[in-house]
C-alpha positions in Angstrom: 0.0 0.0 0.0 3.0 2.7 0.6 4.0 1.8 -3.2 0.7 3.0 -4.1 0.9 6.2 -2.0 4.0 6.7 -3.6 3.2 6.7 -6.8 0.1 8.6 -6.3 1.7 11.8 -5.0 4.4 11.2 -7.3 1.8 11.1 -10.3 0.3 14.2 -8.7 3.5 16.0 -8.5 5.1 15.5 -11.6 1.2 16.5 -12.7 1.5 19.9 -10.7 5.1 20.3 -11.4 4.5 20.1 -15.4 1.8 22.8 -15.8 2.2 25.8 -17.4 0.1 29.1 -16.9 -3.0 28.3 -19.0 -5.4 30.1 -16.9 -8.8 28.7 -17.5 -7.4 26.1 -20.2 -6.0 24.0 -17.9 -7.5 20.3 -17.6 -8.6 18.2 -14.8 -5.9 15.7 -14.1 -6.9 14.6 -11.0 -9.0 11.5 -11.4 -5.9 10.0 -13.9 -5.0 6.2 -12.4 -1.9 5.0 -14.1 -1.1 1.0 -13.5 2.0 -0.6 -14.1 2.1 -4.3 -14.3 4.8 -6.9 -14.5 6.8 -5.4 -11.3 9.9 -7.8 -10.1 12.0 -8.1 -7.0 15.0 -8.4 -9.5 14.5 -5.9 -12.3 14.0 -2.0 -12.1 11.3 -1.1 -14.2 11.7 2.2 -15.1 8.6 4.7 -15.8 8.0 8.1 -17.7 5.1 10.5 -16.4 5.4 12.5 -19.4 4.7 9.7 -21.7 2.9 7.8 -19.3 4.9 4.2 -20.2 7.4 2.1 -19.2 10.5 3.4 -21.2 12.6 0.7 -20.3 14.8 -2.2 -17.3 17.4 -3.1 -16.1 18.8 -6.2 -13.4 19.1 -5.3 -9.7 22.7 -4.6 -8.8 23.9 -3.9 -12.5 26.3 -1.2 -11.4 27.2 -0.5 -15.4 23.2 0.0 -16.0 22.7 2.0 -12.9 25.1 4.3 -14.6 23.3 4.6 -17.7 19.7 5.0 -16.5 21.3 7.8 -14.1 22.3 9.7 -17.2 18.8 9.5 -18.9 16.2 12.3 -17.9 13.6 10.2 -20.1 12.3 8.5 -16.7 10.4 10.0 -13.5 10.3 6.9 -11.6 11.6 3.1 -11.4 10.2 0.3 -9.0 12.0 -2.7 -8.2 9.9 -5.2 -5.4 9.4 -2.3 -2.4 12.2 -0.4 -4.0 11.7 3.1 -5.5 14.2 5.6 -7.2 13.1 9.3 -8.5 15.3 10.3 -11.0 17.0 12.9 -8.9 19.5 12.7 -6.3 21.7 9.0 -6.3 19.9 7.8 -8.7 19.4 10.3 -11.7 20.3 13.8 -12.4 16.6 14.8 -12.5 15.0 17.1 -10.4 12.7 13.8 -9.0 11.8 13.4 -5.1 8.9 11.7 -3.1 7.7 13.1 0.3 6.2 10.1 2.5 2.9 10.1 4.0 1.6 8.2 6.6 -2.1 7.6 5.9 -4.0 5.3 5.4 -6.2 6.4 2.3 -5.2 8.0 -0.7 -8.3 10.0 0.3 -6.3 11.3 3.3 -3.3 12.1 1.5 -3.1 16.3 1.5 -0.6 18.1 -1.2 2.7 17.8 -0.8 5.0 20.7 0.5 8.2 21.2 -1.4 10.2 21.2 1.6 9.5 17.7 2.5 10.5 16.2 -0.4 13.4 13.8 -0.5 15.6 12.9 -3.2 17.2 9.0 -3.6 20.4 8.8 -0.6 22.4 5.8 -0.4 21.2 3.3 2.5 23.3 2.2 4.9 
């Protein structure tokens, strides 16, 4: 269930994050579901928010791939079993970062505040 909150204020961030001053033009996002399928404990699946796909994987602990997808800015977000990386921080030179939320519901989920975003660290 975290996974999911994650990717829903993800989604909702990158969604917020992406908009441009349309005024009245702009279009009602917030009832978008995105599902990615085919998950593994063993490969990162990498996905886009712009093109709203999968744009590509690669095999946990593939240091030389690691490298690679770091470089890319073609990817928002990749999931390996509970694993996450934003493309920013360790893991990309994006701008990408998730703020955690403890709830329950996405329903209880409020906006999130720019300065409790985190970008990908190294765990120890």
């Amino acid at each position: 269930m975290k996974i999911f909150n994650i990717i829903i204020i993800a989604l909702g961030l990158t969604m917020l994050s992406s908009c441009s001053e349309k005024g009245d033009n702009i279009a009602d996002d917030s009832d978008k579901e995105i599902t990615i399928s085919s998950l593994s404990d063993d490969e990162w699946t990498y996905f886009s928010f712009e093109s709203e796909s999968v744009v590509g994987h690669s095999t946990l602990g593939d240091d030389i791939a690691d490298a690679q997808w770091k470089q890319r800015n073609d990817w928002d977000i990749a999931f390996c079993g509970e694993l996450v990386r934003t493309n920013g921080g360790t893991s990309g030179n994006g701008a990408g970062a998730l703020q955690r939320i403890d709830t329950k519901s996405y329903d209880e989920a409020t906006p999130a505040d720019a300065d409790n975003m985190t970008v990908d660290a190294i765990s120890k």
